[in-house]
N, C-alpha and C positions, 0 to 999 in steps of 0.2 A: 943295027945299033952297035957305035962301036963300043969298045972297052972302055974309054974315056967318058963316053954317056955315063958307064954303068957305073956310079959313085954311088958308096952306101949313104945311104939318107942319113943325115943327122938325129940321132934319138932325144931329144929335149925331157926331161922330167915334167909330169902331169901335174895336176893341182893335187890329184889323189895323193900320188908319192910324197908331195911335200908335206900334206896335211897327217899322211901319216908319219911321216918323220917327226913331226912335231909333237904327233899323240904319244909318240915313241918318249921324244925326249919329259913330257908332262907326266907318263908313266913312273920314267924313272926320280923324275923328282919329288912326286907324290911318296915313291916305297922310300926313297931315302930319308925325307920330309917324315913317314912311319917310323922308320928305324929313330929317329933323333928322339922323337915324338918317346918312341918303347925306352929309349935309355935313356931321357929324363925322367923318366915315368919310376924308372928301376932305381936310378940313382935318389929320386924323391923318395922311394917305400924306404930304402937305405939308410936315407937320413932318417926319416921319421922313426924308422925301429931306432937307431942309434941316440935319439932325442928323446924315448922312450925311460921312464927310471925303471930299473930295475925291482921284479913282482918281491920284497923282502921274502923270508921262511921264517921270519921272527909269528905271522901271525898263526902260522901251519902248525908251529914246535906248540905254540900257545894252547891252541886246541886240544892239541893232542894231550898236555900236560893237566888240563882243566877233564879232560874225557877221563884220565888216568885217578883222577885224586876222586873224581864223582865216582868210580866204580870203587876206587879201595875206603872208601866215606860208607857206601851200600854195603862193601863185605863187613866191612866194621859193627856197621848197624844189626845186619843179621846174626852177626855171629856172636859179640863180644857186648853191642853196646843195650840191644833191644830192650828195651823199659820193660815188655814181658817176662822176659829171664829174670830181669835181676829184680821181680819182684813178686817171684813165684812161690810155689809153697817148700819147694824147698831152701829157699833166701828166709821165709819166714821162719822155720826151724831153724836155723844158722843164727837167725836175728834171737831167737829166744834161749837157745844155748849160751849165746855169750853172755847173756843178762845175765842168767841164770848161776853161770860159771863166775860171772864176775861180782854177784851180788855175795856168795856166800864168801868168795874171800876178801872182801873189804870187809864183812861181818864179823868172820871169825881171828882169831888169834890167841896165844897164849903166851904167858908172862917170858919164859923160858926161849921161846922160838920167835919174835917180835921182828927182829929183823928178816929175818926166812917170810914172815906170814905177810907183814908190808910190801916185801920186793914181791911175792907174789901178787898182790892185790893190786900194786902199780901195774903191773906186766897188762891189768884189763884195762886200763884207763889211760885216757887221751886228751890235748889242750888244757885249759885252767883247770877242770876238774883234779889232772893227777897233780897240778902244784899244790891245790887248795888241801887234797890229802895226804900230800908229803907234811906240809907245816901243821895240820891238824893231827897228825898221828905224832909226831916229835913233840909239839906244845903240848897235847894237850893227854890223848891215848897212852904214849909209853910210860910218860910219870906213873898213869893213874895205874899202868898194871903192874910196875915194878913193885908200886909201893904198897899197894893194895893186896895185890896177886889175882889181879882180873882175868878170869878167863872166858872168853865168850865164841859158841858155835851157831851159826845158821844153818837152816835147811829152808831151800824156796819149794813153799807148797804147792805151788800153781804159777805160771806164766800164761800170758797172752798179750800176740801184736796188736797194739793199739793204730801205731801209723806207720807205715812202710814204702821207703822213697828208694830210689836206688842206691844214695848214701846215705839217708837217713833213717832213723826208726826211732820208733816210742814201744816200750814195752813198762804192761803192769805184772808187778810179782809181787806174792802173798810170801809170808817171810812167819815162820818159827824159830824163837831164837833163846839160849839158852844160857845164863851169865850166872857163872859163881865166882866167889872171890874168900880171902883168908875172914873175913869177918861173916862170910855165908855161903860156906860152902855147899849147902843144899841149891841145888838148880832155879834159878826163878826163868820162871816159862814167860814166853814173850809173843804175843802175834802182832801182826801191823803189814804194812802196805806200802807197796812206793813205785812211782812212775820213775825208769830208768830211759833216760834219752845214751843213744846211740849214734854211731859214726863210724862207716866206713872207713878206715885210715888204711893206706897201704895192701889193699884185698880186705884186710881184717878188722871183724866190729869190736869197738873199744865204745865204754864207758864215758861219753860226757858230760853228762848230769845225772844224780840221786838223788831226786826230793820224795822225802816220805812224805803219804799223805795220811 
């Protein structure tokens, strides 16, 4: 054989080679086809958060301000507001002192000391009550002991709460009382009775009704 026989064969590409060229190129369109696929997929969550309104803190603050007022509403309650406290026996004491305090100086007075003994008996009394006995001691009281020489002391013989609110109260006080004047000066002795209503004002129980009974 000479040299000229010996020609390399022609190598032709197979159907396999082609078919896999082709898987080749279907692979890569398929991951790129993926890729497009992920980054519209990325750019869609993007939007969507961006289309999203924003979570306010207005209802967060809200909570917390309503959690805040409910706990100092409960320390309130316990401490300061509790209907038990302020209507315990030593509220009733307190309640029966000031009647007590405040019955003898509306009672008493004397000719000489009339302005001293009224500012003091105002000092227990509260709303209409203290106008009613501002204009009742000027009309009616100072004439009669200027001109008379009326002098009159109380002693309360007894106290007891009838009704006890947190700012309210009723108290009954038994009442000795003692009135002489220039036409008689011997003492005329006096008993009687009277429900005294009451009011909290300002921390302190003050006088707003005296009806004797």
């Amino acid at each position: 054989m000479s040299a000229d026989d010996e020609t390399t064969p022609e190598v032709e590409p197979t159907e396999g080679v082609e078919i896999d060229a082709a898987t080749d190129d279907k692979e890569k369109d398929s991951a790129v086809d993926e890729t497009d696929k992920a980054a519209d997929s990325a750019d869609s969550s993007s939007a969507a958060r961006r289309s999203l309104p924003a979570i306010p803190l207005i209802p967060a603050a809200l909570m917390l301000g309503l959690l805040a007022a409910g706990l100092l509403a409960g320390w309130l309650y316990f401490t300061q507001y509790q209907p038990d406290k302020q209507t315990d026996d030593a509220v009733a004491q307190s309640v029966v002192n000031a009647a007590r305090d405040g019955t003898v100086a509306l009672l008493s007075y004397k000719p000489d000391t009339l302005n001293q003994d009224f500012a003091a008996a105002k000092s227990h009394l509260a709303g209409d009550f203290l106008n009613y006995y501002d204009q009742f001691t000027k009309e009616v009281v100072t004439p009669a002991a200027q001109t008379k020489g009326v002098t009159t002391t109380a002693q309360v013989a007894g106290a007891a709460v009838s009704e006890l609110n947190p700012d309210k109260a009723v108290v009954l006080v038994f009442i000795n009382q003692a009135t002489t004047s220039k036409e008689r000066p011997d003492p005329a002795m006096a008993s009687s009775s009277a429900k005294v209503s009451l009011a909290k004002v300002h921390g302190e129980w003050l006088i707003t009704k005296f009806d004797p009974l």
